[in-house]
N, C-alpha and C positions, 0 to 999 in steps of 0.2 A: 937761578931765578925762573928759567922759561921751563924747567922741570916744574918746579911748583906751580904756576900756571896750570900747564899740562893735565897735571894730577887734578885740579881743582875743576878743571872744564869737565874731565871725565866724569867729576863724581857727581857733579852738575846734573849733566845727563843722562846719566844710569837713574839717581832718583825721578828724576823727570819723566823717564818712562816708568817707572815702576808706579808713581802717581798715578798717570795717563792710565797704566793696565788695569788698577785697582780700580780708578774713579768712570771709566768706558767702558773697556773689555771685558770686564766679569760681570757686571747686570746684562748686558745683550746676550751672552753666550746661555746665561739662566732664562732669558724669554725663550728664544731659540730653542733650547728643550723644553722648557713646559709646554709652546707651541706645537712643535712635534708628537712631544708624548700626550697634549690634549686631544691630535686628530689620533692618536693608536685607540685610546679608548671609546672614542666616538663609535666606534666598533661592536663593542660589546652588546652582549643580548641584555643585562643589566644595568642600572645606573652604575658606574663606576667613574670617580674623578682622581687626578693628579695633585700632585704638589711640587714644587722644586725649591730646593731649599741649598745654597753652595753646587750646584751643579746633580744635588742628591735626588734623584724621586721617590719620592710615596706614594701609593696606589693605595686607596680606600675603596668601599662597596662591596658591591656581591657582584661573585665568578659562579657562570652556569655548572662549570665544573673544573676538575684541577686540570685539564689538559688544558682548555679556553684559558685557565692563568697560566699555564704556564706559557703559550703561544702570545699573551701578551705580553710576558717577561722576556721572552725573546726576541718580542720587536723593540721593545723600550732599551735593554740591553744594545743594541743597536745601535742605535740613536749617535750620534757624534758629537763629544765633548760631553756624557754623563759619565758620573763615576760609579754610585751605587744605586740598584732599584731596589727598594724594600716594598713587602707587600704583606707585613703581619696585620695591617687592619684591614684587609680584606674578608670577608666570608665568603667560603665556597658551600653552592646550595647541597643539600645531601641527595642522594640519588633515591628513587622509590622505582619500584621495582616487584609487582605489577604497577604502571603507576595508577593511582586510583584516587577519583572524583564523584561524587555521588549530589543528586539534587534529589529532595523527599520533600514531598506535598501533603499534608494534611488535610483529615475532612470537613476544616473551616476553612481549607483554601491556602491555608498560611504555608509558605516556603523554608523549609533547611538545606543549608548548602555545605555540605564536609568535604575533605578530603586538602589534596593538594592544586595547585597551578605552576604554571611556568613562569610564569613573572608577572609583577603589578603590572605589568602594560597592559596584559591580554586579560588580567582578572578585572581590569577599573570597563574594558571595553566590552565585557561581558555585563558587568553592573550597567552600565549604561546603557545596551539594548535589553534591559528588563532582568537581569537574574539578580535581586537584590541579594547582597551576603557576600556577592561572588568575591569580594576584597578582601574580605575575612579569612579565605584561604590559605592556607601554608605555602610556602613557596618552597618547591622541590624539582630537581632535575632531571629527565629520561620521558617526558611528558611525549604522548604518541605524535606521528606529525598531522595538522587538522584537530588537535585538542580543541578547540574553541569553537568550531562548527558542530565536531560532535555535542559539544556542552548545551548548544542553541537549539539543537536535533532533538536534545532529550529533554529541553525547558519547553519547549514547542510541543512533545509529543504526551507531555504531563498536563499540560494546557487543556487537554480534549480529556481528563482523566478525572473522577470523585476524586480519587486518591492514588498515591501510589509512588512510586520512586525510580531512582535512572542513574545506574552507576556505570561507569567504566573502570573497569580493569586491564589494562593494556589497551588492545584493540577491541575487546570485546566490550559491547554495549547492551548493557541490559535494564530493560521496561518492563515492572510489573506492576498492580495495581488492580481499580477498582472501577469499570465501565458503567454509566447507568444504562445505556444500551449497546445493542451490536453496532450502530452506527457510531457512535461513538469511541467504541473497540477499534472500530477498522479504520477511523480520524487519527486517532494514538499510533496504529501501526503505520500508515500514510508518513503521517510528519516524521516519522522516526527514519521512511527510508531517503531523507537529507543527509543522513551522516554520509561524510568523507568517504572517499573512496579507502579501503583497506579496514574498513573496523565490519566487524562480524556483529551480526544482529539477533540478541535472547530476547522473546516476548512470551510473559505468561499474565495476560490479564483476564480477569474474573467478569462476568458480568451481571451486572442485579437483576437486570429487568429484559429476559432474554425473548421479549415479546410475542412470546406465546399462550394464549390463555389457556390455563387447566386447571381446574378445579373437581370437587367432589360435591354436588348438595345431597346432602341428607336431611328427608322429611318423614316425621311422624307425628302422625294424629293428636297424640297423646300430650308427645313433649315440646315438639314445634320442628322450626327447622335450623340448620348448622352448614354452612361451607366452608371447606378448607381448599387450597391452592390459590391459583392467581387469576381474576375476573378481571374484565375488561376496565382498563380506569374512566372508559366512560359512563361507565353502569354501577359499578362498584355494589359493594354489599348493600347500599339506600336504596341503590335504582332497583335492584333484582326482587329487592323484600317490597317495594315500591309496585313491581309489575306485578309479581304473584298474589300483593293482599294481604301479608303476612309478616311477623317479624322473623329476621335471621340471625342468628348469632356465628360465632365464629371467628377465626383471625387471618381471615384472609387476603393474602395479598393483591396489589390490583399492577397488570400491566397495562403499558401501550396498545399491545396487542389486539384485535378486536373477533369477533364471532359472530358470523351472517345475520343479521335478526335474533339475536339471542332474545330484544327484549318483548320482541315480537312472539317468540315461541312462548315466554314465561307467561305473558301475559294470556295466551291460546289454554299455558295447561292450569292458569288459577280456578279456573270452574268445573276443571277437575278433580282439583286437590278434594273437597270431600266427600268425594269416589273410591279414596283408600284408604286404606290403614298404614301403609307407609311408602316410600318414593327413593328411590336413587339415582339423582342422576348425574353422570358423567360428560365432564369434556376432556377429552384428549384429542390431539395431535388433528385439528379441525374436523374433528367427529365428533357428534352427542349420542350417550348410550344412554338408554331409562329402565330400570329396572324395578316393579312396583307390584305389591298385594292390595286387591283391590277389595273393599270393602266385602263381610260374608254375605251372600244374598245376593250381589248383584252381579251377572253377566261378563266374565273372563273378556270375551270377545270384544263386547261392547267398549266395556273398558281398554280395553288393548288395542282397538281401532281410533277410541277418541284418542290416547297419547300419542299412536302413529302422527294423526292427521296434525296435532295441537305441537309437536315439537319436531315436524318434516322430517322424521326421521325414521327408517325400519327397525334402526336398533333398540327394539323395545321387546319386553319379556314382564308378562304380568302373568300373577300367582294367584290362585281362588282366596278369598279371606279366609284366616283362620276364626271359627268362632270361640266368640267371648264366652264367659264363665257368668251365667246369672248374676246378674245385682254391682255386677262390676260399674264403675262412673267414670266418666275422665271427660273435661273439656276440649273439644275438637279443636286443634288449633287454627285451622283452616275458616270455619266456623264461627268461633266464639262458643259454641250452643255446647250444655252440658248434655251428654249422652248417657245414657244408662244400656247396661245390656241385659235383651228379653230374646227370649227361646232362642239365641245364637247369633241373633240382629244386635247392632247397636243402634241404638235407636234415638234421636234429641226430645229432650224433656224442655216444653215450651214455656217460657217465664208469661205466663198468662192469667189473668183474673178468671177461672173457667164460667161462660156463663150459653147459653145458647146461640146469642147473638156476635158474640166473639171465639167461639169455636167454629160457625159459621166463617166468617171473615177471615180467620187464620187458614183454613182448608181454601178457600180460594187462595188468598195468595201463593201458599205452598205450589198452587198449580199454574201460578203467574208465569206465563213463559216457556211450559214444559208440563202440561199437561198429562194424565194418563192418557197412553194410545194403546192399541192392538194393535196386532195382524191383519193387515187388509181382508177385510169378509169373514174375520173368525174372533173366538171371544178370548183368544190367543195373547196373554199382554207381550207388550211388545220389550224385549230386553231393557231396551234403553229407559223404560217406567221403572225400574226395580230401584231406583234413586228416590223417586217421585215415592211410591208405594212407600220407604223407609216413613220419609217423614211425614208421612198420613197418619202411620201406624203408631206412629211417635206422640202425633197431635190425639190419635182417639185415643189413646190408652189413657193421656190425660183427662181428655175432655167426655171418659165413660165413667173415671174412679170418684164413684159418689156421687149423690145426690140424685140417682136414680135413673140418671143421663143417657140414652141410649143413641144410636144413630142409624140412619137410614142411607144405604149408597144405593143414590140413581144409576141407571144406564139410559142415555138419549142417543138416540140415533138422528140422522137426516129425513127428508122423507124421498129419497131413492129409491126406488124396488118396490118390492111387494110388504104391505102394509103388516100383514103377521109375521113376514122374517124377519123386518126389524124391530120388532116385538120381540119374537125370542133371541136373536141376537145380542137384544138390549138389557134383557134378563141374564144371560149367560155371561154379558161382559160383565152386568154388577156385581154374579156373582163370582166369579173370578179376581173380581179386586175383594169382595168380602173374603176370600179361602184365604190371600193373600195377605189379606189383615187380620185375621185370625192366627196363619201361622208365624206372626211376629209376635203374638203375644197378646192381642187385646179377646179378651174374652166374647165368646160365641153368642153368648144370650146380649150380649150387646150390639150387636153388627145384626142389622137389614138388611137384605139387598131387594132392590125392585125397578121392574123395567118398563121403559114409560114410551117405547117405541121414538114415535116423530111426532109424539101430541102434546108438548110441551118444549117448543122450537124457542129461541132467545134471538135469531137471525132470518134474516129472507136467505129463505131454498134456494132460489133461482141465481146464486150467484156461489162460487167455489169456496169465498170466503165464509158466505155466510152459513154453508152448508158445513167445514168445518169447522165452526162456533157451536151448532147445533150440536156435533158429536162430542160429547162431553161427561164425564161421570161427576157426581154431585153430590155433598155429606150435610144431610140435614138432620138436626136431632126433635123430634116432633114432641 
């Protein structure tokens, strides 16, 4: 009887603990590693979590690479009281090798972002200081160390850029792209030298607007005028065609850059412009060249000293006119005035009602400003009249063809000196602008000349001014 007891107590208590083991001892022992194996992974460069299931773990996520799983399989392996680790839902990231990330900007500004990263961490934390896309990126392993500062280096240094792009390949970091200026240029290389220490730096940017002004104008009489290269964008092609008088054609670029008085000079050589037959002028490298044929008939020197003075520059080379061919026409474009060409002159054909009283009025004006002069003391015209003389010649050829029209040039002197020198002085200078006007073409039997001394004054002698009003030559048709 106390054997059966015995047996009965024992089986007692073996079930008793075997309850106790089953209903305590086996869920604590399962916290205890999931515990465990939740601070191994806590580790990891990527999200990875656990699981514990009968003492079993499962590892899920992504491994930087298979050595980091397997360093975690060896700690978990470890662990006291697990039995198996499995890790088939794991991903391990693949390796890239150069590794490579590229940001490219377009020239509406808009951002692309390719390539790889190292983990959603450092790609959301690049989104977040401005590189939108950057999440988009593949996740790959072998990523240089300072990946993410270079990435900022080269969002930063595209920031100062038209356009342009910024990849890395390993350690090498390379910027190319599209400057609007040198400053600009040198902003882009600036922020670029942020990269990390250890990445090597390629820079080949281009720039638009390398703010230098050089251009070419080309002017002729005939067809007008044309610049090519790049003018100043404060003057641009308006302002220049603006200063000179004239329209310009052309596709020419305009920089930042700028040119001492450029518009000061244009404006100096517009009352030049119909003194030639045609003009080139040059800017390079803060120098103006002018190269020019000045109209036939008039004075090399003359001409080549006005452009000197008109565009402050020595670099000028002017050429004698070639003469025109009889009966030839062309509109001056400097002008407006139609030109015809006589005995080798081109001469302007005056839109005029011809009558005496308005052939009168046009020959003064012509002389509005610029008068005929000579040589002091002689009947010598003076170079700089051979402008003046053109469009005399111009106005009488008109104002003789027909209607039986003839003309009369005065010569007036002062009353200076001796009473019969400027008499014949006065005679000599008339007829000096008559030979003149003759050999432009208006016929001989039409042209007077007569000298009228100091007995038909317009001004009081007694003062400089009025004394140079008095010397004057005069086209009246009687």
């Amino acid at each position: 009887m106390r054997l059966i007891w015995a047996a009965l107590v024992l089986i007692v208590g073996i079930g008793g603990l075997g309850v106790w083991a089953a209903t305590r001892t086996g869920p604590s022992i399962e916290d205890e590693i999931r515990a465990a194996a939740g601070g191994v992974v806590t580790g990891a460069i990527h999200p990875m979590s656990v699981s514990v299931s009968g003492r079993d773990i499962t590892l899920s996520g992504t491994a930087d690479t298979e050595a980091e799983l397997a360093a975690l399989k060896d700690t978990l392996n470890s662990l006291e009281g697990r039995r198996v680790v499995r890790d088939g839902e794991v991903v391990v990231l693949p390796v890239s090798d150069p590794y490579d990330s590229a940001i490219a900007k377009g020239s509406d500004g808009s951002i692309a972002v390719t390539g790889h990263a190292p983990s959603v961490a450092q790609a959301e934390t690049l989104d977040a200081d401005g590189l939108a896309g950057a999440t988009t990126l593949t996740l790959a392993s072998g990523a240089p160390e300072g990946w993410s500062g270079a990435m900022l280096a080269g969002q930063s240094a595209l920031d100062a850029l038209d356009e342009g792009s910024f990849a890395l390949a390993g350690t090498s970091a390379i910027l190319s792209g599209l400057a609007q200026t040198p400053e600009e240029a040198k902003a882009a290389a600036v922020a670029l030298e942020a990269l990390p220490e250890g990445f090597d730096r390629i820079v080949a940017i281009d720039v638009l607007d390398n703010g230098r002004v050089s251009f070419t104008l080309q002017y002729d009489a005939a067809t007008g005028a044309m610049v090519t290269g790049d003018v100043p964008e404060t003057l641009g092609i308006d302002g220049m065609a603006e200063a000179l008088g004239i329209e310009i054609g052309g596709e020419a670029s305009t920089t930042f850059g700028g040119f001492a008085d450029l518009d000061v000079r244009l404006r100096a050589l517009a009352p030049i412009l119909p003194d030639l037959n045609w003009l080139s002028l040059r800017v390079e490298d803060a120098a103006l060249f002018a190269e020019a044929e000045s109209l036939p008939g008039l004075d090399v020197g003359t001409v080549d000293a006005a452009l000197r003075v008109a565009l402050a520059t020595d670099e000028v080379s002017v050429h004698e006119g070639t003469a025109p061919a009889d009966g030839e026409t062309r509109t001056n474009a400097a002008t407006g005035r139609t030109e015809t060409a006589k005995a080798g002159y081109w001469l302007a054909t005056p839109d005029i009602e011809v009558s005496r009283a308005t052939c009168t009025t046009e020959a003064e004006t012509i002389q509005a400003g610029r008068s005929v002069r000579f040589l002091t003391g002689s009947a010598e015209l003076d170079p700089a009249s051979l402008a003046v003389i053109n469009d005399l010649a111009g106005l009488l050829l008109t104002c003789t063809r027909g209607m039986g029209m003839q003309v009369q040039i005065g010569g007036h002197t002062d009353d200076q000196g001796d009473e019969m020198d400027n008499y014949r002085l006065s005679v000599a200078r008339a007829t000096a602008v008559r030979d003149a006007i003759i050999a432009r073409g208006v016929p001989a039997n039409k042209v007077q000349a007569f000298g009228y001394g100091a007995t038909e004054p317009v001004a009081d002698n007694t003062t400089e001014d009025g004394r140079s009003a008095n010397r004057r030559t005069t086209f009246t048709w009687p």
